[in-house]
C-alpha positions in Angstrom: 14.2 20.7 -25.7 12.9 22.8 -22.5 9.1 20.8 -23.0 11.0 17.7 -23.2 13.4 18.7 -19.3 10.0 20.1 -18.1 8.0 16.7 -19.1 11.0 14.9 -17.5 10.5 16.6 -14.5 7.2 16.5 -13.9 7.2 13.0 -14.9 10.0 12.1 -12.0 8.3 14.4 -9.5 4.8 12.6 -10.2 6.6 8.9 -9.2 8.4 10.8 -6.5 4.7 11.4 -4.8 3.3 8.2 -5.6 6.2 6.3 -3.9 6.1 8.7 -1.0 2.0 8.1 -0.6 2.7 4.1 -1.2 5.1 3.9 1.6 2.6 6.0 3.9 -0.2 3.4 3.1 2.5 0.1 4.0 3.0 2.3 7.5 -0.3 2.7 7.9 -1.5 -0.9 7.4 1.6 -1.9 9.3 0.5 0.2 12.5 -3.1 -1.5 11.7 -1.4 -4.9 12.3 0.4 -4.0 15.6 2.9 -6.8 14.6 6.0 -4.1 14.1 7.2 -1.1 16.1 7.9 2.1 14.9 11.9 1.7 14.6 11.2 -1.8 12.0 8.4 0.1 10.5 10.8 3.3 9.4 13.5 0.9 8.3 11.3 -1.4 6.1 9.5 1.3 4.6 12.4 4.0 4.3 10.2 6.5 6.2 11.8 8.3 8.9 10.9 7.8 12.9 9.6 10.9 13.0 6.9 10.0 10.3 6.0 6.7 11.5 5.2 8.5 14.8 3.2 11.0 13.5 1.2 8.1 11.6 1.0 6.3 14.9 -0.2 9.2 16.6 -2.8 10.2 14.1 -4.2 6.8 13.9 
């Protein structure tokens, strides 16, 4: 039963990172467009200001 909680949970924690790196790339190509700003970015992507700013700036 613990292998089975501990599969679980890697398992979640796995799609956890993917979504996280998925909305990171839809920033990212957003930025590339320059047809957005930051505020519409972090509210369509769920990513916070902070983040989309730090992509901005690193880009």
């Amino acid at each position: 039963m613990l292998m089975e909680a501990r599969l679980l949970d890697e398992r979640r924690e796995g799609i956890a990172k993917g979504e996280a790196k998925e909305k990171l790339a839809t920033a990212k190509r957003m930025l590339a467009k320059g047809c957005y700003s930051p505020e519409v970015i972090a509210e369509l992507t769920n990513l916070s200001l902070a983040d989309v700013e730090k992509l901005k700036e690193e880009s």
